[in-house]
C-alpha positions, 0 to 999 in steps of 0.5 A: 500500500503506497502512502497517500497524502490526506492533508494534501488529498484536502488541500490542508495543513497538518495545523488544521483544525476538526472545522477546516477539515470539515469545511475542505470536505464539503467544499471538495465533495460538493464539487467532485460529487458524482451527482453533479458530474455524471459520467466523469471518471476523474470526478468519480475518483477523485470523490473517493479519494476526497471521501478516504481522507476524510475519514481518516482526517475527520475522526481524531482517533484515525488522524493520531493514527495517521500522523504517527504510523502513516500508510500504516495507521489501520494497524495502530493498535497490533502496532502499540500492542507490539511496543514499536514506536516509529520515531524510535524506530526501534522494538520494545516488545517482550523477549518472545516478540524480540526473537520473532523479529531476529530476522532483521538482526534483533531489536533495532530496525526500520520502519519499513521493515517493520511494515513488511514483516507486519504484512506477513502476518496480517494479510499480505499471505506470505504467511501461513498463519491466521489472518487478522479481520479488518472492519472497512471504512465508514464512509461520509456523504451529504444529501440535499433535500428541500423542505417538503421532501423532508415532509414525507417519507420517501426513497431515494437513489444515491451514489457513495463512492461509486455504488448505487444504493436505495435508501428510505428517507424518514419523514422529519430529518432535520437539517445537519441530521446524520444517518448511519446506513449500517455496512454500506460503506468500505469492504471489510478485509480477511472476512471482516464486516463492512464499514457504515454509511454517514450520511449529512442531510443538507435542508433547503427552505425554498418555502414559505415557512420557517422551520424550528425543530417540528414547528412551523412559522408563516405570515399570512396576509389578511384584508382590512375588512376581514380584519375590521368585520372577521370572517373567514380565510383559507390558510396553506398548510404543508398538508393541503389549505385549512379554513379558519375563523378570523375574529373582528377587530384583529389587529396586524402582528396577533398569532394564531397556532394551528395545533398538528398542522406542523413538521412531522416528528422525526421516526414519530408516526402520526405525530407533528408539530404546531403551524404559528401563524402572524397575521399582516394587515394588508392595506387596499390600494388604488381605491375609487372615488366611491371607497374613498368618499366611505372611508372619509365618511367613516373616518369623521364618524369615529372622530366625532365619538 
C-alpha cells in the first residue's frame, strides 16, 4: 500500500483544525460529487479519494493514527500492542516478540521493515498463519433535500463512492441530521464486516415557512375588512389549505397556532408539530372615488365619538 497524502488529498495543513477539515470536505465533495458530474471518471475518483481522507482526517482517533504510523495507521493498535514506536524506530516488545523479529538482526530496525514483516502476518499471505479481520471504512456523504421532501417519507437513489444504493428517507430529518446506513460503506478485509454509511442531510427552505425543530412559522396576509368585520380565510398548510375563523377587530402582528398542522416528528408516526401563524394587515390600494368618499365618511364618524 503506497502512502497517500490526506492533508494534501484536502488541500490542508497538518495545523488544521476538526472545522477546516470539515469545511475542505464539503467544499471538495460538493464539487467532485458524482451527482453533479455524471459520467466523469476523474470526478468519480477523485470523490473517493476526497471521501478516504476524510475519514481518516475527520475522526481524531484515525488522524493520531495517521500522523504517527502513516500508510500504516489501520494497524495502530497490533502496532502499540507490539511496543514499536516509529520515531524510535526501534522494538520494545517482550523477549518472545524480540526473537520473532531476529530476522532483521534483533531489536533495532526500520520502519519499513517493520511494515513488511507486519504484512506477513496480517494479510499480505506470505504467511501461513491466521489472518487478522479488518472492519472497512465508514464512509461520509451529504444529501440535499428541500423542505417538503423532508415532509414525507420517501426513497431515494444515491451514489457513495461509486455504488448505487436505495435508501428510505424518514419523514422529519432535520437539517445537519446524520444517518448511519449500517455496512454500506468500505469492504471489510480477511472476512471482516463492512464499514457504515454517514450520511449529512443538507435542508433547503425554498418555502414559505420557517422551520424550528417540528414547528412551523408563516405570515399570512389578511384584508382590512376581514380584519375590521372577521370572517373567514383559507390558510396553506404543508398538508393541503385549512379554513379558519378570523375574529373582528384583529389587529396586524396577533398569532394564531394551528395545533398538528406542523413538521412531522422525526421516526414519530402520526405525530407533528404546531403551524404559528402572524397575521399582516394588508392595506387596499388604488381605491375609487366611491371607497374613498366611505372611508372619509367613516373616518369623521369615529372622530366625532
Amino acid at each position: 500500500m503506497d502512502y497517500i497524502d490526506y492533508y494534501k488529498t484536502l488541500g490542508i495543513t497538518k495545523s488544521a483544525t476538526e472545522a477546516d477539515i470539515k469545511k475542505a470536505y464539503r467544499k471538495l465533495a460538493r464539487k467532485h460529487h458524482p451527482d453533479l458530474n455524471p459520467n466523469d471518471k476523474e470526478a468519480e475518483k477523485k470523490f473517493k479519494e476526497i471521501n478516504e481522507a476524510n475519514e481518516v482526517l475527520g475522526n481524531p482517533e484515525n488522524r493520531k493514527k495517521y500522523d504517527k504510523y502513516g500508510k500504516d495507521w489501520q494497524h495502530a493498535d497490533e502496532f502499540e500492542k507490539a511496543g514499536y514506536n516509529p520515531n524510535q524506530q526501534q522494538y520494545s516488545g517482550r523477549q518472545q516478540a524480540s526473537q520473532d523479529f531476529s530476522g532483521f538482526g534483533g531489536s533495532n530496525f526500520s520502519e519499513n521493515d517493520f511494515s513488511d514483516f507486519f504484512n506477513s502476518m496480517y494479510g499480505s499471505g506470505r504467511s501461513s498463519g491466521r489472518q487478522s479481520k479488518y472492519r472497512g471504512q465508514d464512509f461520509n456523504a451529504e444529501l440535499q433535500l428541500d423542505l417538503a421532501s423532508a415532509y414525507t417519507t420517501h426513497k431515494q437513489n444515491l451514489t457513495v463512492n461509486g455504488k448505487n444504493i436505495r435508501i428510505t428517507i424518514p419523514a422529519g430529518v432535520e437539517n445537519g441530521q446524520i444517518i448511519k446506513i449500517p455496512g454500506h460503506g468500505g469492504l471489510g478485509a480477511n472476512g471482516g464486516p463492512n464499514g457504515d454509511l454517514y450520511i449529512t442531510f443538507l435542508i433547503e427552505n425554498n418555502s414559505d415557512f420557517k422551520r424550528e425543530g417540528n414547528n412551523l412559522y408563516a405570515d399570512v396576509d389578511l384584508d382590512l375588512y376581514t380584519a375590521i368585520l372577521g370572517g373567514e380565510i383559507n390558510i396553506k398548510t404543508f398538508d393541503g389549505k385549512v379554513k379558519i375563523k378570523v375574529p373582528a377587530e384583529t389587529q396586524t402582528g396577533t398569532k394564531v397556532k394551528l395545533k398538528g398542522k406542523g413538521f412531522p416528528v422525526y421516526k414519530k408516526e402520526s405525530q407533528f408539530g404546531d403551524l404559528f401563524i402572524t397575521y399582516k394587515l394588508k392595506i387596499p390600494t388604488q381605491l375609487s372615488e366611491r371607497e374613498k368618499e366611505l372611508f372619509q365618511e367613516l373616518s369623521k364618524i369615529r372622530n366625532h365619538e
